[in-house]
N, C-alpha and C positions, 0 to 999 in steps of 0.2 A: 580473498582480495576484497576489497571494498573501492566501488567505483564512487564519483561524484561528477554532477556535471554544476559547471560557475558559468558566471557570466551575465550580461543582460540579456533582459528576456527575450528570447527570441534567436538568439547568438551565442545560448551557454555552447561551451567544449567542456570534451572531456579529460579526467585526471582521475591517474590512481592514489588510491592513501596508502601508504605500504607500512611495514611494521614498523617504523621509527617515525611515522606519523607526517613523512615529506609526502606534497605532492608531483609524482612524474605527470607530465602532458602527456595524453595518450592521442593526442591526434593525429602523431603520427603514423598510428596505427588502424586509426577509425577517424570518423567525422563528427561518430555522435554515439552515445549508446543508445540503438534502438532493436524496430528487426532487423533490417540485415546487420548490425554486427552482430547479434547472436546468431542469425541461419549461418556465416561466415565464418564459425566457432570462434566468436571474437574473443571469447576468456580466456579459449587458449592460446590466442596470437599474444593478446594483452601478457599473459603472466610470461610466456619465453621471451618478450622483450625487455618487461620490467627485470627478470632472470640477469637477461645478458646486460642490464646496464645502455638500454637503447633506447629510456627514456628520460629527458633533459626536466628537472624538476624548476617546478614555476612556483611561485608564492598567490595563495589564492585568498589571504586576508583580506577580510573585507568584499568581498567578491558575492552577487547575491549566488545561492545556490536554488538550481531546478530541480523539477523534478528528476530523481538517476534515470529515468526512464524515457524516451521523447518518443512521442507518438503513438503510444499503444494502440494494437488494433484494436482491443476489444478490452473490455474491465468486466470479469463473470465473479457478480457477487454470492455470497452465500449466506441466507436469513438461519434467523435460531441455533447457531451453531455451537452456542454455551449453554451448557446447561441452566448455569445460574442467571443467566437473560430469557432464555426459557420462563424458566420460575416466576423470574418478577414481571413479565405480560401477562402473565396465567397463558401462557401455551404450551400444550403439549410437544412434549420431544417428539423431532422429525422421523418419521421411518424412515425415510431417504431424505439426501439432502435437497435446502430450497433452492431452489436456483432462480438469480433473476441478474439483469443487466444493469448497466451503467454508462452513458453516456462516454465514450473516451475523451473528448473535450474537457470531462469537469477535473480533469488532472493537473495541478497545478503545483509551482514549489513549495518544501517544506513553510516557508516563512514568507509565504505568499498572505494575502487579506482574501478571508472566505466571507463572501458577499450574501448574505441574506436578501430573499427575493423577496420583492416590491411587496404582494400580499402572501406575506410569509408569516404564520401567527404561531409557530413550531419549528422551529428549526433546532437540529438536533449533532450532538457529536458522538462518534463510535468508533473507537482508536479498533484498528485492525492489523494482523499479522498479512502484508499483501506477499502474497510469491509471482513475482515474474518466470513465465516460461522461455526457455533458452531455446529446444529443438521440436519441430513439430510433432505432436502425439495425435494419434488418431488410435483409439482400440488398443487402448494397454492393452498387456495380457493381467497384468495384476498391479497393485499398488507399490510393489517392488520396483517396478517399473518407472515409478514417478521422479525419482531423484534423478535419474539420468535426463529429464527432460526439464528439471530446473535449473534457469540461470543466479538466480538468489533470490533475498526475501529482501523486505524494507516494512517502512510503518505506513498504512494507511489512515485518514482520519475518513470514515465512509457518512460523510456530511449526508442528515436528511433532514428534510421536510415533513413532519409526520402527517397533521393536516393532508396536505398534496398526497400522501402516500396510502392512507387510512380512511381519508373523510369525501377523498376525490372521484370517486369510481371504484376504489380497489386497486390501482394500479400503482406498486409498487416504484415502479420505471419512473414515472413522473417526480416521484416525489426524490429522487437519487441522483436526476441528472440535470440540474441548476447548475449555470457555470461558477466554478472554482467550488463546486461541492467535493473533490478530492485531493487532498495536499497530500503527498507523496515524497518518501524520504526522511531525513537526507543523503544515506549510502544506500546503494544497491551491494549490498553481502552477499559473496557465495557463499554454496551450503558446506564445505569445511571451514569457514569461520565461521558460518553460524550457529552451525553445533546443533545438536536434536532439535527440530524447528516446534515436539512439541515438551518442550522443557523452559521455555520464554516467559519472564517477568512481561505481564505491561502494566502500565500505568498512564492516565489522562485528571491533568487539570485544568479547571474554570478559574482563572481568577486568584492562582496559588490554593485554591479547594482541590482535594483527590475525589475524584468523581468516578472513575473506573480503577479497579485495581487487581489485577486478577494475574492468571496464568495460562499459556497456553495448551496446559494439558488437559484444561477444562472443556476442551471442543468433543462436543457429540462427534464429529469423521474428522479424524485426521488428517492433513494437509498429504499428505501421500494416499489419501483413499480418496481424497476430495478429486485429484489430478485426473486420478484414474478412473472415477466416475465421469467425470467432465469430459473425457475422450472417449468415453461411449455415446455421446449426444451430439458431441458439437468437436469439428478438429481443431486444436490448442496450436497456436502460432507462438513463434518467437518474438517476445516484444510484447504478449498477450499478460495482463496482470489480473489476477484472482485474489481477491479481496475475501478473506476467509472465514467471516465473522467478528461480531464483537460480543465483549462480555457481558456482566450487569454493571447498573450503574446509569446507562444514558440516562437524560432524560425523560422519555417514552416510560421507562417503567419503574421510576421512581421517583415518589412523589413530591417530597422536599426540595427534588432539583427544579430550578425553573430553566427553561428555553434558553437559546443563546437569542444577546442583543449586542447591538450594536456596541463597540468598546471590550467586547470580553477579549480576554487572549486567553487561546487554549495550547496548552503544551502536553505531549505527548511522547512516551519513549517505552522502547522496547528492548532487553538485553543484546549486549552488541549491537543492535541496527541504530543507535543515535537517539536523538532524539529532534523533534520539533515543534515551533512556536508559530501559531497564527492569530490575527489579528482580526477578529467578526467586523464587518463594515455594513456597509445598506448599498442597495443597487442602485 
């Protein structure tokens, strides 16, 4: 299934896209897609209604879209986790993964304006495979484990700051949680559409420039080891999204690319998950 939430900001509902590309209103069923309809196994309420024909299809052209996600508790990123991003920082591949935070606030629609901050002299883009989690996980027992506690995947663009990130203290946090540092979307995909999460095309442009281009298989821990590392630290809520890495390419470690400025539109797409377009502005 592929969810979407339209609407104005503030006021999107939800709808599903189904194989013939209509959208059902799913409000009948939910309010919103957040946590409680996943702690309320809302995928499964969602799929035996759209099943049984119990959901009244609305036309959402034109409509802006949110992010599929509202309100996540928590956004758990993961640094270095391509090899070939690796490489071009000159850093050594992780023994374990890096684990750092994200502001939930910086989540914003696919085709929202990502706002470079006041003294911002770096700011940077990094297309990301995100997985939202569906049931709470506390202490997989194994990585096997991890699929039954995802709700789907989407695209994240994991907007930083390098500057604030690298020149600031060290502190990674800072430079990651500027508002509307995260557009998200435009489908939230489960994982039988979305097929091996690591078998994924991405691709990020500046400008109609390809500036990231890689694969998901390129990840040092896979998205099912990543899960299940993360619920040996911290417990995984439903409505929680994991931001999994990005490839090479940003600008951080490549030298020819210059910084985002103001005017650039960056688009962004992943096999099956959509794709999306934002528009850099100034605070």
């Amino acid at each position: 299934m592929r969810f979407l939430r339209v609407g104005a900001k503030g006021a999107e509902f939800p709808v599903v896209i189904d194989a013939d590309g209509i959208s059902p209103d799913l409000s009948t069923v939910t309010g919103d897609i957040d946590g409680a309809f996943f702690a309320a196994f809302g995928v499964g309420l969602a799929r035996d209604a759209l099943d049984a024909g119990e959901l009244a299809p609305i036309d959402v052209t034109g409509l802006p879209v949110g992010a599929p996600v509202a309100a996540p508790g928590k956004i758990v990123c993961i640094g270095l986790n391509y090899c070939d991003h690796a490489a071009e920082t000159g850093a050594e591949l992780p023994y374990e993964p890096v684990i750092f935070l994200k502001a939930a606030n910086t989540v914003v629609g696919p085709d929202d304006t990502v706002l470079i901050p006041r003294t911002s002299v770096k700011t940077d883009h990094e297309i990301e495979l995100a997985a939202v989690i569906g049931r709470t996980a506390r202490y997989l027992d194994s990585p096997d484990r991890a699929h039954a506690v995802i709700a789907g995947y989407t695209i994240s663009d994991d907007v930083s700051e390098r500057a604030f990130q690298h020149e600031r203290g060290g502190q990674w946090t800072k430079g990651k949680s500027c508002e509307t540092f995260n557009p998200l979307g435009p489908w939230l995909v489960t994982p039988d559409e979305t097929g091996d999460p690591q078998n994924l095309t991405m691709r990020l442009w500046v400008n109609g420039e390809l500036r990231q281009d890689s694969h998901t298989s390129n990840m040092v821990f896979p998205v099912h080891i990543l899960v299940w590392y993360l619920s040996q630290f911290m417990v995984l809520e439903p409505g929680d999204v994991i931001n999994t890495g990005t490839p090479a390419g940003a600008a951080f470690g490549t030298t020819p690319f210059p910084y985002l400025a103001p005017g650039d539109v960056v688009e962004a797409e992943i096999d099956r998950l959509g794709r999306q377009r934002h528009v850099i502005g100034s605070s």
